[in-house]
N, C-alpha and C positions, 0 to 999 in steps of 0.2 A: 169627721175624723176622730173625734174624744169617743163614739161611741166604736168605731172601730177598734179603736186601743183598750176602749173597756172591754170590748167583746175578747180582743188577744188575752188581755191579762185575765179573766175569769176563765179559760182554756187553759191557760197554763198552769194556775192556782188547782183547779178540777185535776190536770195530771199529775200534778204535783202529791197534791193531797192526795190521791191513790196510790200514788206509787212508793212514796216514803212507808205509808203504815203496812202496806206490802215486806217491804224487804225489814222491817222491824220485826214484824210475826215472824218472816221466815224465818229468820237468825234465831227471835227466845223459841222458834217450837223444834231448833235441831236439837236440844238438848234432851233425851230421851233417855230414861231409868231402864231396865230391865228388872227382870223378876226379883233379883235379890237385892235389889236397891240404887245399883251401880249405874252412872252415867253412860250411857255410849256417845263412842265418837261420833264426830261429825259424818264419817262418810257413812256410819252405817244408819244414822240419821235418813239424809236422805236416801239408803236405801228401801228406810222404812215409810216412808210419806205417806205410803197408802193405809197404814194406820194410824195416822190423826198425830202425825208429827209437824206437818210442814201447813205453813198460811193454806195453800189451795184443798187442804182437808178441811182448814178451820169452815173455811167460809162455804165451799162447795160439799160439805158433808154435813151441813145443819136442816138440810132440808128446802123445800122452796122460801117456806115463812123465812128462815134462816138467811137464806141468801137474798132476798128483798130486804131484812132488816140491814145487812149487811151493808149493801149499796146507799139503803137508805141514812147509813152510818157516815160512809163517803161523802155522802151529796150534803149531808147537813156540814161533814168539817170546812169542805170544798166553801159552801155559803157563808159560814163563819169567818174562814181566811178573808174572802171577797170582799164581805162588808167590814170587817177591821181594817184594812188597807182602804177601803174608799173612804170611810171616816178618819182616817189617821190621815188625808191630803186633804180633807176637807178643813179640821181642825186645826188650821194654822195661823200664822198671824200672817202672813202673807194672803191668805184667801179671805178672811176674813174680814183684815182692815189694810187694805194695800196699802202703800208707802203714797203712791201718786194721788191715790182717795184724800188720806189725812193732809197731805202737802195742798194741795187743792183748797180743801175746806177751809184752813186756818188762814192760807193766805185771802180767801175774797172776805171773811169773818173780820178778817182784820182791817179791810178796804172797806166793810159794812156794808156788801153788795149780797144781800142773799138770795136771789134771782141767780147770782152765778154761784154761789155755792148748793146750790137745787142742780143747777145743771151739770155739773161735777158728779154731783150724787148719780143721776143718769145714764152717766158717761161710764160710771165705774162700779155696777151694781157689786155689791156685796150685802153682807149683814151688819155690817156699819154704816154703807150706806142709807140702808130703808130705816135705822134707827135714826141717826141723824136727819134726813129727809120726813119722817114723822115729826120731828120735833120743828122744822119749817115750818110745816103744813100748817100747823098751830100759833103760827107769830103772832097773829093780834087778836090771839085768847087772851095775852098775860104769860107771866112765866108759870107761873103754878100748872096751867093750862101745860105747857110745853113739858114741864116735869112728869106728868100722868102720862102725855106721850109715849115721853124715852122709855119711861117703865113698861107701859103696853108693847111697845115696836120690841123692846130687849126679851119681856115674855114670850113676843110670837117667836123671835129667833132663835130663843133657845129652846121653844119646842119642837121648832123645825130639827132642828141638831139633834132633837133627842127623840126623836120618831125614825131619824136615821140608823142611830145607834141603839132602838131597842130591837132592832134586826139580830145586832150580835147577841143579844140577850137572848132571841129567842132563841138563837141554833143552840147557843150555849144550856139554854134547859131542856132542850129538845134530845142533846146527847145522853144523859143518864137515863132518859126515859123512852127512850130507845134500845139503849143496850141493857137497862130490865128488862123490857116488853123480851130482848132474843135469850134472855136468861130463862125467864118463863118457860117461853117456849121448847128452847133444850131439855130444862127439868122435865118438862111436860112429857116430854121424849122420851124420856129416859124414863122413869117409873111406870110409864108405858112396858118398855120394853122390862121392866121387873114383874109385871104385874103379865106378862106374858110367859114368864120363864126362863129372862136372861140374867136371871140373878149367879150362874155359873161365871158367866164371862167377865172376871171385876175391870180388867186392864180394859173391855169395851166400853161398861158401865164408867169408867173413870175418866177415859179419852172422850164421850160425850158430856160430860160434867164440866170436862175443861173447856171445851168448844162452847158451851154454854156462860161460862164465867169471862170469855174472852169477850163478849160484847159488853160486858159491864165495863170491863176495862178499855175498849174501843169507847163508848160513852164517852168513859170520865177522862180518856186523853182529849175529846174533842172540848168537853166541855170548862175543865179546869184554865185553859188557857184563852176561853172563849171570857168566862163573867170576868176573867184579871182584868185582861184589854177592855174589856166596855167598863168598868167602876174607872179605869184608868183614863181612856178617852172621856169617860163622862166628865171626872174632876175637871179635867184641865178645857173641854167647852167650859166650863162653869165659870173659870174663873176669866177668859177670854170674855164672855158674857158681863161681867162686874168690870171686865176692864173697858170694855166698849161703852159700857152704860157711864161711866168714871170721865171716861174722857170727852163722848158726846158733852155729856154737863158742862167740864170745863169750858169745851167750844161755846160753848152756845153762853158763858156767862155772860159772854159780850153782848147778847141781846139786850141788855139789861140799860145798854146804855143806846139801843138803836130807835130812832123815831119813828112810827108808822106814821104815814100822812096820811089821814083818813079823810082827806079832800078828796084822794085819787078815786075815790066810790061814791062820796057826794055830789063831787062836780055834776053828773049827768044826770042827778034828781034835780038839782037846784037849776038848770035850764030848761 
């Protein structure tokens, strides 16, 4: 069922995300100069579409590379949205240290049953779980023992968290260097087309320029709002991470006062 619901919401997010930067383009490309400087209206805007006023020139008049970069531009924002919303549910203190996990643990900690505070852990897998549950595992090391634990079990977990979230990092570098690469390419085009003899036609020369300068700025919409969200979700895993690490310790001071019976292991040598 979660992957169904994840499968809806990355369908949605993918429409979503085409269809906003769609109706964005169209609106800033009605705004069209004429020869002596002057803005035209909107309708005669879209009368003009067919010379590189309106989004379906931008994108569909760059050529094939053009229009793969394009898509390609889509598909990274669409993955960027996806993976900031699935780290922004994951990063909470409900999924991370439930309510019934920590109620759990303190009460059998407190009863000095840690058999049933193991089993707890179990019951209620989380990333406080397997850190606390690491530091069991280690009981009749010594506590110094159980301290090297929690810091191991809080490393792994906060690299797990953070192999999730350099997902958004990557879309997020992936968009300027994308909408270079269709920068490139337009220029490419175009000086083409100079070095052909369309150095007469400046308003075509110009309308290819800007079809070319639009994927930088496609880029740097996707990307700008991609590295906020990941330095943003990063912090706050981190400090979830310090708080998990913080409060495991506290729990567990109580070991300090708990007796291992080291009979329970000798017994079956000594008969």
């Amino acid at each position: 069922m979660n992957k169904i619901k994840k499968s809806l919401m990355a369908m949605s997010i993918l429409v979503g995300t085409c269809v906003a930067p769609m109706a964005a383009l169209q609106s800033f490309g009605q705004e069209i100069t004429d020869a002596s400087g002057n803005v035209v209206d909107t309708n005669a805007a879209k009368s003009q579409s067919s010379s590189g006023g309106g989004f379906y020139e931008i994108v569909f008049g760059s050529g094939i590379v053009g229009m793969l970069l394009w898509f390609a531009l889509f598909g990274d924002g669409a993955l960027a949205l996806y993976f900031a919303i699935d780290s922004a549910i994951l990063i909470q203190n409900d999924k991370l240290m439930p309510k019934k996990l920590m109620d759990g643990v303190q009460g059998a900690m407190m009863e000095g049953d840690v058999v049933k505070a193991m089993e707890i852990c179990d019951q209620n897998p989380s990333a406080m779980a397997s850190i606390v549950k690491a530091a069991f595992q280690h009981i009749e090391e010594g506590f110094e023992a159980i301290q090297e634990a929690v810091t191991a079990a809080s490393d792994l977990e906060q690299e797990k968290i953070q192999q999730r979230l350099n997902w958004i990092s990557v879309c997020g570098n992936l968009g300027p260097s994308l909408g270079l690469l269709g920068t490139v390419q337009g220029m490419i085009l175009t000086f083409q087309a100079l070095a052909s003899g369309g150095a007469g036609d400046a308003a075509a020369l110009a309308n290819s320029i800007g079809q070319a300068l639009w994927t930088t700025a496609a880029g740097l919409i996707v990307s700008i709002p991609s590295i906020s969200i990941f330095y943003s979700l990063r912090n706050k895993a981190n400090r979830l991470i310090l708080k998990m690490t913080a409060m495991t310790m506290e729990i567990l001071n109580g070991l300090r006062n708990v007796a291992v019976d080291p009979g329970a292991e000798e017994a079956p040598a000594e008969a």
